[in-house]
N, C-alpha and C positions, 0 to 999 in steps of 0.2 A: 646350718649352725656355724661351720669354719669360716664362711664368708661374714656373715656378722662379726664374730670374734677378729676375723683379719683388719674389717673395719671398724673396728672397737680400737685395735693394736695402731691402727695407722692414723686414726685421730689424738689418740695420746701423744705417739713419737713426732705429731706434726706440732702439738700445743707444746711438749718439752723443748722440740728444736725452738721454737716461736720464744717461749720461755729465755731460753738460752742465748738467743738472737739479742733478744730487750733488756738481759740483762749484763750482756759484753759492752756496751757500750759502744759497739761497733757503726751503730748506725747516728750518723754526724746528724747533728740538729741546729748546726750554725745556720742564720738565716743569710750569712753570703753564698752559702751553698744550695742550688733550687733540688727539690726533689726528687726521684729516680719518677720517670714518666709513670711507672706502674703507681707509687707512690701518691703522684697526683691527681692521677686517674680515680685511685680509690675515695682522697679526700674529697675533689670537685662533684664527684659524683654524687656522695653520701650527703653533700650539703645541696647542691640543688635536689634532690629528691625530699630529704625533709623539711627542706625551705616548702615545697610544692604540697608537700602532707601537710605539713602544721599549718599554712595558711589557708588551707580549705576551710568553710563556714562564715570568714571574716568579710565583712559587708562594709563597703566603701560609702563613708560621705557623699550626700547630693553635690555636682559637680561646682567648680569652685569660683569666688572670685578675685579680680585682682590683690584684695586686701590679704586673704589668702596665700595667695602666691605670693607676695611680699613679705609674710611673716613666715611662709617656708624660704624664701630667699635667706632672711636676716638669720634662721637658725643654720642652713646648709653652709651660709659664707664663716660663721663662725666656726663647727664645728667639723665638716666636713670636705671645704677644700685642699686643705694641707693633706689627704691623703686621697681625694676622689678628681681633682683637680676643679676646672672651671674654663670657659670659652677663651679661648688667647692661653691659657695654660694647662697644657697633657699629666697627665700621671708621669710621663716618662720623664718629665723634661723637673717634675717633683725630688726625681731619681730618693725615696725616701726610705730606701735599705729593705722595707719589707718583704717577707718571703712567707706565704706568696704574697706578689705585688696586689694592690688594690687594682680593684678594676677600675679603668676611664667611665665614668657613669655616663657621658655625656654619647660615647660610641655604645653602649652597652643601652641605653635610652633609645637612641635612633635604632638599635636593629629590635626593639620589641623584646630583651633578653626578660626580664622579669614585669609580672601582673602588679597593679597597683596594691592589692591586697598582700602579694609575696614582699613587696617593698616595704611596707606596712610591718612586717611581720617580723623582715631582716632588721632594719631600723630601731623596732621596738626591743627586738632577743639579742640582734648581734650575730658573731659568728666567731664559735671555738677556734682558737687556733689559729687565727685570721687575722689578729689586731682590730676587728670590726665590733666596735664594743655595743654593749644595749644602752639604749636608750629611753628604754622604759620605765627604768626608777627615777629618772629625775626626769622626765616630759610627759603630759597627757597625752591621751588618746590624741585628742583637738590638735595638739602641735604636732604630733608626728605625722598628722592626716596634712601636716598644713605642708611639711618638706617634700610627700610624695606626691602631693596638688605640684611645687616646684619642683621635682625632678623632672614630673611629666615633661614640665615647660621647657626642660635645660636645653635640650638636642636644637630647640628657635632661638634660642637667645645668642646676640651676636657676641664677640668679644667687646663693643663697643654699648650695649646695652648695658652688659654684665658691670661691666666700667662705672656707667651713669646707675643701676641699682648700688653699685657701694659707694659711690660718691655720695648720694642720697642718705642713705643707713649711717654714713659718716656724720653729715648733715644734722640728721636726725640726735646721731649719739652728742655730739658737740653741743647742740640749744641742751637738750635735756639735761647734760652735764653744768651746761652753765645756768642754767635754771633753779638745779637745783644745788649748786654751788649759792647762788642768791640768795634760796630759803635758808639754807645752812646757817650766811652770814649773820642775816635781817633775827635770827634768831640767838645772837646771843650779844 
């Protein structure tokens, strides 16, 4: 019975010191400042494990093609180079203050770090605390199966490819702008 009560007693004094800790304000949340390694340890941790839970059951698309990959191309180059970078440009070289930094998807691709369904999963939810927002309320299932069809691809794609898909997308956005600049006119 005193060993219970001892840890009864040392669960409380560890949630008040804890308490006490959170609420001195001692612990700096600037994002110029990176985390104490235990710190980190605990966040990286808890997020690849539930990234790896919560994606269990989720069933990938028959595998894909080029049109595909080019509608996840045109969503990744808009909404996620400025912080995951692209071929010819590093996350580091980004240098975009975040703490923690976003990972380079393109080295993180190449060594197998995440499942297409875990990708799937991050993309759609996001990630607390990360700056890695969801993407779920405003994209379909369809498009976000279409970014992780192109991440697959990133780790192949030269700098000089990547070049020629947005030159292309450029292409693309320009006729359609002046296209529909045409109708615009012709209509009033």
């Amino acid at each position: 019975m005193r060993i219970i009560l001892t840890l009864i007693l040392m669960i409380i004094l560890a949630l008040a010191g804890l308490f006490v800790f959170i609420n001195s304000g001692f612990y700096n949340v600037a994002a110029s400042k990176p985390h104490t390694k235990f710190t980190q340890w605990i966040l990286s941790t808890a997020m690849e494990k539930s990234v790896k839970h919560h994606a269990k059951g989720i069933k990938p698309p028959p595998p894909s093609d080029d049109s595909i990959i080019q509608s996840g191309f045109d969503h990744y180059n808009e909404m996620c180079v400025g912080c995951h970078g692209k071929p010819g440009l590093s996350v580091s070289e980004l240098d975009n203050g975040f703490n923690p930094e976003p990972p380079d998807l393109i080295e993180e691709m190449k060594e197998g770090e995440w499942s297409a369904e875990e990708l799937f999963w991050i993309t759609k939810n996001g990630i607390k605390m990360s700056a890695m927002p969801a993407f779920g309320h405003n994209h379909s299932e369809e498009e976000i199966w279409t970014i992780v069809a192109f991440l697959e691809q990133l780790p192949k794609i030269s700098p000089e490819e990547y070049k020629a898909m947005e030159d292309a997308a450029e292409g693309k956005r320009r006729k359609h702008n002046h296209e529909h600049g045409q109708e615009h006119e012709h209509n009033h």
